[in-house]
CHARMM internal coordinates of N, CA and C (Angstrom, degrees):
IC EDIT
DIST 1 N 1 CA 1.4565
DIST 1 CA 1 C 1.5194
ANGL 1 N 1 CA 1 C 109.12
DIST 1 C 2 N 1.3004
ANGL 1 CA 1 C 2 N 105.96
DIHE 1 N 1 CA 1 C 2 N 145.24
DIST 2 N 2 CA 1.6111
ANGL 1 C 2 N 2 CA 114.30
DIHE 1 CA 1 C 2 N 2 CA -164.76
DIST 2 CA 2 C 1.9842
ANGL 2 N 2 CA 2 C 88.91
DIHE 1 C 2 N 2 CA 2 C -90.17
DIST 2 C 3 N 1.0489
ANGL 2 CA 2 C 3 N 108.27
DIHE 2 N 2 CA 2 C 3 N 106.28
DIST 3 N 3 CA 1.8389
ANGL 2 C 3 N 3 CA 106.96
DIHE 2 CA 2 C 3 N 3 CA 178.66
DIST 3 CA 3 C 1.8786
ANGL 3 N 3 CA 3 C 101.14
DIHE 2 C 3 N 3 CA 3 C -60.87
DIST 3 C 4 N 1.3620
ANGL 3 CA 3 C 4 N 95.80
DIHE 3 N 3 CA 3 C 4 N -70.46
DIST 4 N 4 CA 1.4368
ANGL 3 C 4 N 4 CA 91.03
DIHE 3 CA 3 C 4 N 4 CA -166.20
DIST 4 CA 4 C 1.9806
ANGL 4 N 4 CA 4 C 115.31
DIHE 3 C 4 N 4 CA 4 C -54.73
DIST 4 C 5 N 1.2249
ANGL 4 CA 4 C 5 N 129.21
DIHE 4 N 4 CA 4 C 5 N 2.54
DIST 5 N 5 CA 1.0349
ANGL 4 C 5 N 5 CA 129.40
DIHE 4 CA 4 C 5 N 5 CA 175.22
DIST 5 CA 5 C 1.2938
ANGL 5 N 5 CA 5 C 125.31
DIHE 4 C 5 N 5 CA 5 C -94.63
DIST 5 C 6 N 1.5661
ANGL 5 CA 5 C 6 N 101.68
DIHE 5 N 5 CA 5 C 6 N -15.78
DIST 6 N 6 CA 1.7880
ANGL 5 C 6 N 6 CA 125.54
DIHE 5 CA 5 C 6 N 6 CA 172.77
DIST 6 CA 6 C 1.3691
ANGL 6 N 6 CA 6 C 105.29
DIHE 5 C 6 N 6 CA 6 C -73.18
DIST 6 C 7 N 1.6175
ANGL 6 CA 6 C 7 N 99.30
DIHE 6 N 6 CA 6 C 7 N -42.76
DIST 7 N 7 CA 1.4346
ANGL 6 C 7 N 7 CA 89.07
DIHE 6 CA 6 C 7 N 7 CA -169.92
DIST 7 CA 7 C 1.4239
ANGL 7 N 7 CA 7 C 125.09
DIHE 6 C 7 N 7 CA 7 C -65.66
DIST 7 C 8 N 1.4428
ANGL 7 CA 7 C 8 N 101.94
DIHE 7 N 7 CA 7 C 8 N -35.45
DIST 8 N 8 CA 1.4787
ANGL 7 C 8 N 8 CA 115.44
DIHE 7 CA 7 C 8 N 8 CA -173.29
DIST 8 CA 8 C 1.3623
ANGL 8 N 8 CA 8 C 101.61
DIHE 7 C 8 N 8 CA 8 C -80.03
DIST 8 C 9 N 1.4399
ANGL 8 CA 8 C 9 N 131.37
DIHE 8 N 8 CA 8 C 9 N -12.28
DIST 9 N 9 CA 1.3043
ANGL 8 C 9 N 9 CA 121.57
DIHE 8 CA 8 C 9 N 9 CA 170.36
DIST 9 CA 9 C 1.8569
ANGL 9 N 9 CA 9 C 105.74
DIHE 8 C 9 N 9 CA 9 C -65.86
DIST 9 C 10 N 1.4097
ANGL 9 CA 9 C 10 N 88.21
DIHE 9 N 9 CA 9 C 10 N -50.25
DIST 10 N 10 CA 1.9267
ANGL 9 C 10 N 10 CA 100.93
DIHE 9 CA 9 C 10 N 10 CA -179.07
DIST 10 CA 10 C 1.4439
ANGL 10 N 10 CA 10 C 129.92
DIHE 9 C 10 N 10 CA 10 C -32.91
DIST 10 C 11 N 1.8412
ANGL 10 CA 10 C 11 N 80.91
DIHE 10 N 10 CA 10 C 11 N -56.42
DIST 11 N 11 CA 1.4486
ANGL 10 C 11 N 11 CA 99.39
DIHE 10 CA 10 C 11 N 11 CA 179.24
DIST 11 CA 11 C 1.5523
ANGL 11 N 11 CA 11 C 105.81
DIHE 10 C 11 N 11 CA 11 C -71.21
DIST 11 C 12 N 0.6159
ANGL 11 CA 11 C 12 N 131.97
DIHE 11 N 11 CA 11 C 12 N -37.57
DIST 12 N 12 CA 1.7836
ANGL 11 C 12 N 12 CA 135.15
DIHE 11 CA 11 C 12 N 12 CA 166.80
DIST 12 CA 12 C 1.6301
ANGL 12 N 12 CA 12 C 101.94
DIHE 11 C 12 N 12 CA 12 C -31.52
DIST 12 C 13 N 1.2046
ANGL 12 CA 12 C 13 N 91.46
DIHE 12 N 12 CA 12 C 13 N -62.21
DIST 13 N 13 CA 1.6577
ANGL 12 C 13 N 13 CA 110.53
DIHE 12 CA 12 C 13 N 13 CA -152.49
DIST 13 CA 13 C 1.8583
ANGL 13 N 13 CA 13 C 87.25
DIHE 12 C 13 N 13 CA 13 C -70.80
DIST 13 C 14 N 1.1845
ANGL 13 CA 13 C 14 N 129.66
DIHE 13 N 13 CA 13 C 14 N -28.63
DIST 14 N 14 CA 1.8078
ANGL 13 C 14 N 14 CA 116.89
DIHE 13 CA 13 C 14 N 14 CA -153.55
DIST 14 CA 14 C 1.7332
ANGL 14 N 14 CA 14 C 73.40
DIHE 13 C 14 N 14 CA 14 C -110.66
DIST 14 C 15 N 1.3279
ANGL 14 CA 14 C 15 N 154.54
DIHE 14 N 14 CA 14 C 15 N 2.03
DIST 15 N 15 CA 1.0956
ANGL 14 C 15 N 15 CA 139.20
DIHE 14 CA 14 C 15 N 15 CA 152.43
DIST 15 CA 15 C 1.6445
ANGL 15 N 15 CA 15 C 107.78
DIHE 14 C 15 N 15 CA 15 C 92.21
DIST 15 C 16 N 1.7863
ANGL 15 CA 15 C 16 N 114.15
DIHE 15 N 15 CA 15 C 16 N 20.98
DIST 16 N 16 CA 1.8780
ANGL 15 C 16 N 16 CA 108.34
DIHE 15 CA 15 C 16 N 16 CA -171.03
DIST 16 CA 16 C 1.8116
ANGL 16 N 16 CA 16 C 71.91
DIHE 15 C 16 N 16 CA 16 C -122.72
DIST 16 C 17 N 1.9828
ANGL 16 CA 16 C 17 N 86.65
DIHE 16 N 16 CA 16 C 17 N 171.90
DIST 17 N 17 CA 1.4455
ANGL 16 C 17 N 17 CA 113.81
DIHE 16 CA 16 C 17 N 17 CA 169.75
DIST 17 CA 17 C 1.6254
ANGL 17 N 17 CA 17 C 105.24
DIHE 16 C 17 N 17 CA 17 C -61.89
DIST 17 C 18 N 1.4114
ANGL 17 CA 17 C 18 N 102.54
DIHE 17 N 17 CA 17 C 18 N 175.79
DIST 18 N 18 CA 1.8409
ANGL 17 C 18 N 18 CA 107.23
DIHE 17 CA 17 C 18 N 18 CA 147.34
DIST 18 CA 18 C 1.7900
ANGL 18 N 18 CA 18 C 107.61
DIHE 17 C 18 N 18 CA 18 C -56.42
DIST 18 C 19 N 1.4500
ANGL 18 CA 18 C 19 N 116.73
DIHE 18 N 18 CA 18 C 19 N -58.18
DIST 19 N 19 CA 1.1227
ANGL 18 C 19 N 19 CA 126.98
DIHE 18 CA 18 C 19 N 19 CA -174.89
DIST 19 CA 19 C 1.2403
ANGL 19 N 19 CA 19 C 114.11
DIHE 18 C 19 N 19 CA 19 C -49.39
DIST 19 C 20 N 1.4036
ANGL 19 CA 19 C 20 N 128.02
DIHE 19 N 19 CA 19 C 20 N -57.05
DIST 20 N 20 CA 1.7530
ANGL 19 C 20 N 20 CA 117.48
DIHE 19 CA 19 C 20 N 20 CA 157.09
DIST 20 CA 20 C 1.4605
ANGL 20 N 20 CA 20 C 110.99
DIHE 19 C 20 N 20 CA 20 C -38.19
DIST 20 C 21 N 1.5807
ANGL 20 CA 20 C 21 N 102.71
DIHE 20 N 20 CA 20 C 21 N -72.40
DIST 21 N 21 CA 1.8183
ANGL 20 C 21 N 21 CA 89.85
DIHE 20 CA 20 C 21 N 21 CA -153.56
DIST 21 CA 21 C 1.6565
ANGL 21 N 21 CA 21 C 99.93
DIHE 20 C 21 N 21 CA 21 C -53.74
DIST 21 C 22 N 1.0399
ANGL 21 CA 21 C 22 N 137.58
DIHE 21 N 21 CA 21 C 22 N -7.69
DIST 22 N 22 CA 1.7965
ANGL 21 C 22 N 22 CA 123.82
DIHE 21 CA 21 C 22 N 22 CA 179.58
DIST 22 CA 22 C 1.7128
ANGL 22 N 22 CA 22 C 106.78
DIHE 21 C 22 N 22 CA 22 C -57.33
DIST 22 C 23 N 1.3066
ANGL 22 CA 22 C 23 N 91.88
DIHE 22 N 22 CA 22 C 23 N -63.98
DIST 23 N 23 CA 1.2238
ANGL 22 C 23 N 23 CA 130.52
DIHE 22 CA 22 C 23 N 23 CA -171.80
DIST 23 CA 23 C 2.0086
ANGL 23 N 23 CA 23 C 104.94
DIHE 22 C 23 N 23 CA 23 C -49.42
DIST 23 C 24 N 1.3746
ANGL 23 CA 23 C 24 N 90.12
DIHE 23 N 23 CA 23 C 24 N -52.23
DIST 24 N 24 CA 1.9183
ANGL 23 C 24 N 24 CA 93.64
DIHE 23 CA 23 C 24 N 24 CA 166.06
DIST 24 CA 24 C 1.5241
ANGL 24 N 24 CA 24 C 117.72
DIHE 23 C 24 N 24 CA 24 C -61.52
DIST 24 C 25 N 1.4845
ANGL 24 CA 24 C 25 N 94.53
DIHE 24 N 24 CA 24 C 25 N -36.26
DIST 25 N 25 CA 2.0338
ANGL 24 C 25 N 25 CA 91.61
DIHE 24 CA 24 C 25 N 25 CA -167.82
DIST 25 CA 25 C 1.5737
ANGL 25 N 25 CA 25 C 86.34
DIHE 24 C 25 N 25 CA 25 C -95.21
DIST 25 C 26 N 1.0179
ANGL 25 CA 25 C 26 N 131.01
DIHE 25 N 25 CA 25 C 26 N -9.41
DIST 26 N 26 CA 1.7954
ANGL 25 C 26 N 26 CA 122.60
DIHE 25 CA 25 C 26 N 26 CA -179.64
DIST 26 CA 26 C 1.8334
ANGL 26 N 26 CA 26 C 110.18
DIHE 25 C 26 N 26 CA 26 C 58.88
DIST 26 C 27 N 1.4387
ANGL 26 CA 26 C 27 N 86.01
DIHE 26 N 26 CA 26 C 27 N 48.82
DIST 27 N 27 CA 1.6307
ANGL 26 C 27 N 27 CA 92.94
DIHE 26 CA 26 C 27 N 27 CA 149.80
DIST 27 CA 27 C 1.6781
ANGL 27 N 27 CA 27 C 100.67
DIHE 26 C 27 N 27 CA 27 C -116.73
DIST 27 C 28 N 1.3094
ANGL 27 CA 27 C 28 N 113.85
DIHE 27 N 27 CA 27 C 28 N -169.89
DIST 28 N 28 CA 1.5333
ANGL 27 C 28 N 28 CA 121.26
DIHE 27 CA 27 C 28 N 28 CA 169.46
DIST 28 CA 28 C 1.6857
ANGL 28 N 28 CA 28 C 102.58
DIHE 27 C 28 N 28 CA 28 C -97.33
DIST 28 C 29 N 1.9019
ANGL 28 CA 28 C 29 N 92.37
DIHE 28 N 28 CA 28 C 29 N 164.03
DIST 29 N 29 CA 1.8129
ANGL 28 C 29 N 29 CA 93.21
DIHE 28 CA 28 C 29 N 29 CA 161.06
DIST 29 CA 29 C 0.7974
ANGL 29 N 29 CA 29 C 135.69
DIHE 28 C 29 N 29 CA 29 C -32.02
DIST 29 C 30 N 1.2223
ANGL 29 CA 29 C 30 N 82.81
DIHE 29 N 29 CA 29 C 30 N -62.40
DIST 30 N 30 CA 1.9605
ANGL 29 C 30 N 30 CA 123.24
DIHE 29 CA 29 C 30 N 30 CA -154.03
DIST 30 CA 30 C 1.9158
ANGL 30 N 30 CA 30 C 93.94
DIHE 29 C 30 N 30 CA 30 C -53.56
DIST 30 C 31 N 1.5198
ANGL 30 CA 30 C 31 N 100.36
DIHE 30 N 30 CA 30 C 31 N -48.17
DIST 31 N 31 CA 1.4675
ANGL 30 C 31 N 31 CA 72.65
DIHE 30 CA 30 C 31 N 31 CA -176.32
DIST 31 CA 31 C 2.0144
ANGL 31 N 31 CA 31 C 131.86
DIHE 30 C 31 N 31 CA 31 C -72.83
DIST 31 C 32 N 1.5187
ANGL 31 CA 31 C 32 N 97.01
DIHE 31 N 31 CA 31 C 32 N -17.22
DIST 32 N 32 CA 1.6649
ANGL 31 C 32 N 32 CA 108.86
DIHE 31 CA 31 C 32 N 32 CA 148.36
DIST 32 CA 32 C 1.3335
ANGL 32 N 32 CA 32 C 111.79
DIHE 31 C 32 N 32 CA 32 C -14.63
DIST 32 C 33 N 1.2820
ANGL 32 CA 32 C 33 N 80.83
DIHE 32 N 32 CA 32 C 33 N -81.88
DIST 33 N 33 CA 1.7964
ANGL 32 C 33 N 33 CA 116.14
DIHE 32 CA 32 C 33 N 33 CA -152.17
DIST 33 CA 33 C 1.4482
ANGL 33 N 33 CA 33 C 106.10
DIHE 32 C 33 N 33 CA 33 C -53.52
DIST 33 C 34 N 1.2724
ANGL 33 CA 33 C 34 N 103.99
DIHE 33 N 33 CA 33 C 34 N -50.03
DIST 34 N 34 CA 1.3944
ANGL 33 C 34 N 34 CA 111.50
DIHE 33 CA 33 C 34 N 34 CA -150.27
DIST 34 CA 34 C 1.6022
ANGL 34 N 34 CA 34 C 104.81
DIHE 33 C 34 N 34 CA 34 C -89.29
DIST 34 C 35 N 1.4999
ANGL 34 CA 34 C 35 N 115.90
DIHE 34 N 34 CA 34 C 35 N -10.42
DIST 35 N 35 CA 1.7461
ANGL 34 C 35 N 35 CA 118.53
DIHE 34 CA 34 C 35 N 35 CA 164.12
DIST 35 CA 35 C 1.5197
ANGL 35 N 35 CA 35 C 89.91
DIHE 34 C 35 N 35 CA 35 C -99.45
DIST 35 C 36 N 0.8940
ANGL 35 CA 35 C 36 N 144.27
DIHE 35 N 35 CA 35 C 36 N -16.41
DIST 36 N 36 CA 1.9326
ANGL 35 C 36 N 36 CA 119.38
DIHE 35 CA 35 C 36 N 36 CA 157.57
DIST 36 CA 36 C 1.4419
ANGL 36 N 36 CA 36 C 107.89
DIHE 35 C 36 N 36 CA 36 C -74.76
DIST 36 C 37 N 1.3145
ANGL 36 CA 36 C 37 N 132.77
DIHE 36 N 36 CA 36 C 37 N -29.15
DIST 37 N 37 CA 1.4667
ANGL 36 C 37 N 37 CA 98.77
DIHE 36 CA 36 C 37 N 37 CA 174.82
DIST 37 CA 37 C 1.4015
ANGL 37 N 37 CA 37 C 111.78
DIHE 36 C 37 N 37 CA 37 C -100.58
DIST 37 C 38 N 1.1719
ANGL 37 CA 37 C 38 N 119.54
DIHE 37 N 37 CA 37 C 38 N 2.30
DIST 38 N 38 CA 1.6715
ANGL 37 C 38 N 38 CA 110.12
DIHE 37 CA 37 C 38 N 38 CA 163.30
DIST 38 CA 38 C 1.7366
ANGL 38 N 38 CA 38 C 120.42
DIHE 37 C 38 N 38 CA 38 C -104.25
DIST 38 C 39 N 1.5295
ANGL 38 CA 38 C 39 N 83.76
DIHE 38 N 38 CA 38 C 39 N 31.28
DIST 39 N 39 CA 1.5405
ANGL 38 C 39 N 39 CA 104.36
DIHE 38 CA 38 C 39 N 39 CA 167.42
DIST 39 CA 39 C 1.9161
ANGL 39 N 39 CA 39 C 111.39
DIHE 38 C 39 N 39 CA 39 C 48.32
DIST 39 C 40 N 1.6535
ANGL 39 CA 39 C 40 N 103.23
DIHE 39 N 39 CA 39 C 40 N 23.42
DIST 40 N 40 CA 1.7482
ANGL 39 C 40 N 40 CA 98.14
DIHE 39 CA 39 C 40 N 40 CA 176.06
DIST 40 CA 40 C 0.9144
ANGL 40 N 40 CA 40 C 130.19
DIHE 39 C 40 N 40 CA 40 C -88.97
DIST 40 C 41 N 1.1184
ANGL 40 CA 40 C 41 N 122.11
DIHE 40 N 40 CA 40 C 41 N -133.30
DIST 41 N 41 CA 1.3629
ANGL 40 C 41 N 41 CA 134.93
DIHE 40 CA 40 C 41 N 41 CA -168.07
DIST 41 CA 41 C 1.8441
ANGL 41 N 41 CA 41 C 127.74
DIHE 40 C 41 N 41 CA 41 C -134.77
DIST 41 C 42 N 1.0243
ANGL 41 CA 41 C 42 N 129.43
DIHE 41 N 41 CA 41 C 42 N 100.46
DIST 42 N 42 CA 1.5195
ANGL 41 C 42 N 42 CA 112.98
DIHE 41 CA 41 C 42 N 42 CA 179.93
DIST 42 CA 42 C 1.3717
ANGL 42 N 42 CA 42 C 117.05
DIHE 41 C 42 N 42 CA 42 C -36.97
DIST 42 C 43 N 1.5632
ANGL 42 CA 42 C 43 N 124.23
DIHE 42 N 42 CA 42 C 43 N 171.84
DIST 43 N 43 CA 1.3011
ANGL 42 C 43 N 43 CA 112.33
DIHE 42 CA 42 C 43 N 43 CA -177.51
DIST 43 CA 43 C 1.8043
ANGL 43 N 43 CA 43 C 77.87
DIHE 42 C 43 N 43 CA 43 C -139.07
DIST 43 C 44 N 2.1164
ANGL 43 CA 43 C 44 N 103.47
DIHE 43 N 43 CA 43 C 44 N 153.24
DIST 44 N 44 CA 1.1571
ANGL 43 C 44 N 44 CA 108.90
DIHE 43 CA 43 C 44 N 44 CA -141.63
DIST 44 CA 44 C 1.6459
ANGL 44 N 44 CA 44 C 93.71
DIHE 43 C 44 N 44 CA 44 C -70.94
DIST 44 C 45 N 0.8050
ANGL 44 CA 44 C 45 N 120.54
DIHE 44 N 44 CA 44 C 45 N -31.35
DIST 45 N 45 CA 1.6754
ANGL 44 C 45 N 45 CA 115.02
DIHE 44 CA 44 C 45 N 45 CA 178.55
DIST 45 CA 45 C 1.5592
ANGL 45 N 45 CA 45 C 110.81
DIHE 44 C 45 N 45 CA 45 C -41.67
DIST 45 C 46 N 1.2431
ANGL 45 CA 45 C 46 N 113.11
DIHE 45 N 45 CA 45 C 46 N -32.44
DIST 46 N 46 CA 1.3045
ANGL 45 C 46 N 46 CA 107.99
DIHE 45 CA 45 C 46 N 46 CA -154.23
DIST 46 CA 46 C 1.6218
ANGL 46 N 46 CA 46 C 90.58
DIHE 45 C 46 N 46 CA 46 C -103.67
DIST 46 C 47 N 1.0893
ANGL 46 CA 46 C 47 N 128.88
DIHE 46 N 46 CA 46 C 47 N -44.77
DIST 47 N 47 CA 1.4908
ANGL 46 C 47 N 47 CA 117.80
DIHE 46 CA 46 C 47 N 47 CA 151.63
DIST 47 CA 47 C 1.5793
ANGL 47 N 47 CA 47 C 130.16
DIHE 46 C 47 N 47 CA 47 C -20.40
DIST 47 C 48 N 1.5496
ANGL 47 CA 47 C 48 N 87.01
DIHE 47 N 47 CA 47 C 48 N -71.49
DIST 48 N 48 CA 1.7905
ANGL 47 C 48 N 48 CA 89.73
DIHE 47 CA 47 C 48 N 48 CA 177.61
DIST 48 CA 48 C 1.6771
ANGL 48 N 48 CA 48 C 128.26
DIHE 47 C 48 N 48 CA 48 C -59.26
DIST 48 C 49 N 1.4695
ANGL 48 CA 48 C 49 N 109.32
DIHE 48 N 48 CA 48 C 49 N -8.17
DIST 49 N 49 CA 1.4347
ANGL 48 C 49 N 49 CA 130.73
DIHE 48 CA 48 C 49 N 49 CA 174.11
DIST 49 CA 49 C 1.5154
ANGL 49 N 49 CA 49 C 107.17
DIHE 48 C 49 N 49 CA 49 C -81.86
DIST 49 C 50 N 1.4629
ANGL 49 CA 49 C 50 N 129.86
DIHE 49 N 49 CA 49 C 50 N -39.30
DIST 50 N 50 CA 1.0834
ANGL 49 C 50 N 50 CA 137.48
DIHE 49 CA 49 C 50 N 50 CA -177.83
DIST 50 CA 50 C 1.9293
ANGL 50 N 50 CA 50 C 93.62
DIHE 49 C 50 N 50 CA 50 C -77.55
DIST 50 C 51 N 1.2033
ANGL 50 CA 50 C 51 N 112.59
DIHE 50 N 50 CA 50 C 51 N -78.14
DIST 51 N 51 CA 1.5871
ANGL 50 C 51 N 51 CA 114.38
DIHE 50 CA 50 C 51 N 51 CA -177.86
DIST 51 CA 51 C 2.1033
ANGL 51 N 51 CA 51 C 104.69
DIHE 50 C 51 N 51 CA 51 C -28.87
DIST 51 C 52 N 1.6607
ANGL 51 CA 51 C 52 N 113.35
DIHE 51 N 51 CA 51 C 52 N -40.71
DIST 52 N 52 CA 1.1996
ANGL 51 C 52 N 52 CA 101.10
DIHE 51 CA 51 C 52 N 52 CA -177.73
DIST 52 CA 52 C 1.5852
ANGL 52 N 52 CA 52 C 103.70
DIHE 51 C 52 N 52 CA 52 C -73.25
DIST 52 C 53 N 1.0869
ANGL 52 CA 52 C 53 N 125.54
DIHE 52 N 52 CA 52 C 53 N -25.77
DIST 53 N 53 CA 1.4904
ANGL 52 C 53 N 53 CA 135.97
DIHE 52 CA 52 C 53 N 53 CA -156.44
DIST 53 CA 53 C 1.6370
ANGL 53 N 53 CA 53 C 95.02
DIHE 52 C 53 N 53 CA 53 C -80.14
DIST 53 C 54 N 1.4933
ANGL 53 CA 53 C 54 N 144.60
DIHE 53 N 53 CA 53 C 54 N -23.65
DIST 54 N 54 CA 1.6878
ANGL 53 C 54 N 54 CA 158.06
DIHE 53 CA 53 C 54 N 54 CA -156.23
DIST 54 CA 54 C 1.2546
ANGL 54 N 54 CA 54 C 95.80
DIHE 53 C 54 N 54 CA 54 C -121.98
DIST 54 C 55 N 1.3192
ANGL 54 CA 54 C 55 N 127.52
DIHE 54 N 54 CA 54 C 55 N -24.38
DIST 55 N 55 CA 1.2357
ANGL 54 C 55 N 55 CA 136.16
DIHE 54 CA 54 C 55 N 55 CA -177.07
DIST 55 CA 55 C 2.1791
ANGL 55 N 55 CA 55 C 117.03
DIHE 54 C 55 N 55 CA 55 C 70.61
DIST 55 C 56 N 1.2153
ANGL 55 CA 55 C 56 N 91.01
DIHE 55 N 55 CA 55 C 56 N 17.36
DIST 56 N 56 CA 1.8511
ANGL 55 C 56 N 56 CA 107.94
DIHE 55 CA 55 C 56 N 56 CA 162.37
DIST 56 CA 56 C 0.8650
ANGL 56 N 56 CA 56 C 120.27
DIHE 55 C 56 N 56 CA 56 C -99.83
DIST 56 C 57 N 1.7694
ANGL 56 CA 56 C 57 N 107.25
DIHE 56 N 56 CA 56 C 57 N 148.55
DIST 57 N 57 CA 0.7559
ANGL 56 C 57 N 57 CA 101.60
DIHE 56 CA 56 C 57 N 57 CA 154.38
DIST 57 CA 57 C 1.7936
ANGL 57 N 57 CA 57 C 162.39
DIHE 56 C 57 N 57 CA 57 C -71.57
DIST 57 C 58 N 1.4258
ANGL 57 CA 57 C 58 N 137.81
DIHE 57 N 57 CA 57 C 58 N 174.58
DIST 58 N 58 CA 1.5919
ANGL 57 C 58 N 58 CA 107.33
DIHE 57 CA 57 C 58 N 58 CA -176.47
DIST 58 CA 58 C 1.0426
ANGL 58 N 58 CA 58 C 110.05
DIHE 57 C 58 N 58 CA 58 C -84.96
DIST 58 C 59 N 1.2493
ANGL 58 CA 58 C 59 N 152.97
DIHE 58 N 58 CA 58 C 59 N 13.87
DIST 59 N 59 CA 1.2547
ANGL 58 C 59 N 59 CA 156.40
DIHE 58 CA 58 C 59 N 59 CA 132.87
DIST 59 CA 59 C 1.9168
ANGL 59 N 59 CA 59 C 117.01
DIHE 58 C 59 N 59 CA 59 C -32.93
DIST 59 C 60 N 1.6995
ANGL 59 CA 59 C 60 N 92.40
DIHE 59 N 59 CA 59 C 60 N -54.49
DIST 60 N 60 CA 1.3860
ANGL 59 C 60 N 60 CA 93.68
DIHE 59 CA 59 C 60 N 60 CA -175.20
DIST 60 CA 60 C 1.7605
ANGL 60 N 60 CA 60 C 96.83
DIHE 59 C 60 N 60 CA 60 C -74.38
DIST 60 C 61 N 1.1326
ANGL 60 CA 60 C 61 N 120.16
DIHE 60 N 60 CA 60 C 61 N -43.52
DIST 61 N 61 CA 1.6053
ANGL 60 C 61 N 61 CA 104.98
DIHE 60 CA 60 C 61 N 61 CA -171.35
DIST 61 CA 61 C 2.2657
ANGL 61 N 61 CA 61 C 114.51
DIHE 60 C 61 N 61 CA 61 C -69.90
DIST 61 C 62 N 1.3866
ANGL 61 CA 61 C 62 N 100.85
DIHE 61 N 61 CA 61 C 62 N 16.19
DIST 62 N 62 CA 1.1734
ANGL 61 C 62 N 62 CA 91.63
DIHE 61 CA 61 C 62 N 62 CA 163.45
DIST 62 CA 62 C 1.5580
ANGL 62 N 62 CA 62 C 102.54
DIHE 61 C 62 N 62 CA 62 C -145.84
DIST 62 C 63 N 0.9883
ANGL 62 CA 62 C 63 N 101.53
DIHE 62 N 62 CA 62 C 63 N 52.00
DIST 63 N 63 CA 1.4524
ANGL 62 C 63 N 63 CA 119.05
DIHE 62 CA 62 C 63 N 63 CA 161.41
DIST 63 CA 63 C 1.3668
ANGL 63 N 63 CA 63 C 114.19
DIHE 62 C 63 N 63 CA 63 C -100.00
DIST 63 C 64 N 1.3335
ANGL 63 CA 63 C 64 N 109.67
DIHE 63 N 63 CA 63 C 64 N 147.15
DIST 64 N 64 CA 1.6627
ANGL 63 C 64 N 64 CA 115.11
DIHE 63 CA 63 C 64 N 64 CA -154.78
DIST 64 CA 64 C 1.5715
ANGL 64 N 64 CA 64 C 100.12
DIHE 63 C 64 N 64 CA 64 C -93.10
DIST 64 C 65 N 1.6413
ANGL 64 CA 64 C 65 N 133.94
DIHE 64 N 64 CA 64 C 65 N 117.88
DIST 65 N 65 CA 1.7637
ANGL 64 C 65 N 65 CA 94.92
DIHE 64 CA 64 C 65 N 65 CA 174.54
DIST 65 CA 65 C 1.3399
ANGL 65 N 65 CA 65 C 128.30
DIHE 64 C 65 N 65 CA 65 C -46.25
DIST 65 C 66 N 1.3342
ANGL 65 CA 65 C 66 N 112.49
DIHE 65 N 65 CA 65 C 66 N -173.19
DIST 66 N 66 CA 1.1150
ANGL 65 C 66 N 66 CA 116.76
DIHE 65 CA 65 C 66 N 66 CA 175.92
DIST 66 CA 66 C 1.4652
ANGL 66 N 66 CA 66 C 105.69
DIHE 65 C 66 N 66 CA 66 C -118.66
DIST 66 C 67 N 1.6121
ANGL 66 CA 66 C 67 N 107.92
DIHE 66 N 66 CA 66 C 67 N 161.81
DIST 67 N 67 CA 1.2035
ANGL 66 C 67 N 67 CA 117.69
DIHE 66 CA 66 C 67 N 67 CA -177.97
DIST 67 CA 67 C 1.2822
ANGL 67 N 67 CA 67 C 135.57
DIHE 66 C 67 N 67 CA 67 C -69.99
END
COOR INIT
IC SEED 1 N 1 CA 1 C
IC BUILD
């Protein structure tokens, strides 16, 4: 699963920037930013900070869409 592409799907979906949701789950941008342009991966800590930050659970953020 592409992490940083969930998120920006998320954030789509809960209606804030990248720059909000950081700021909600209380990580920084930079760390956003800086695993989208080195094409990585979130690490689950920093996930579950964002899921507390949307207020979902991580269940829903690794849920597959649907068709």
């Amino acid at each position: 699963m592409d992490t940083i592409a969930r998120v920006k799907q998320l954030s789509e979906e809960h209606n804030v920037t990248l720059y909000q949701l950081a700021k909600m789950a209380g990580i920084t941008y930079s760390t956003l930013k800086n695993t989208e342009l080195r094409n990585g991966q979130l690490k689950v800590d920093t996930i579950e900070r964002i899921c507390i930050g949307l207020n979902i659970p991580m269940s829903e953020f690794f849920e597959e869409p649907q068709a």
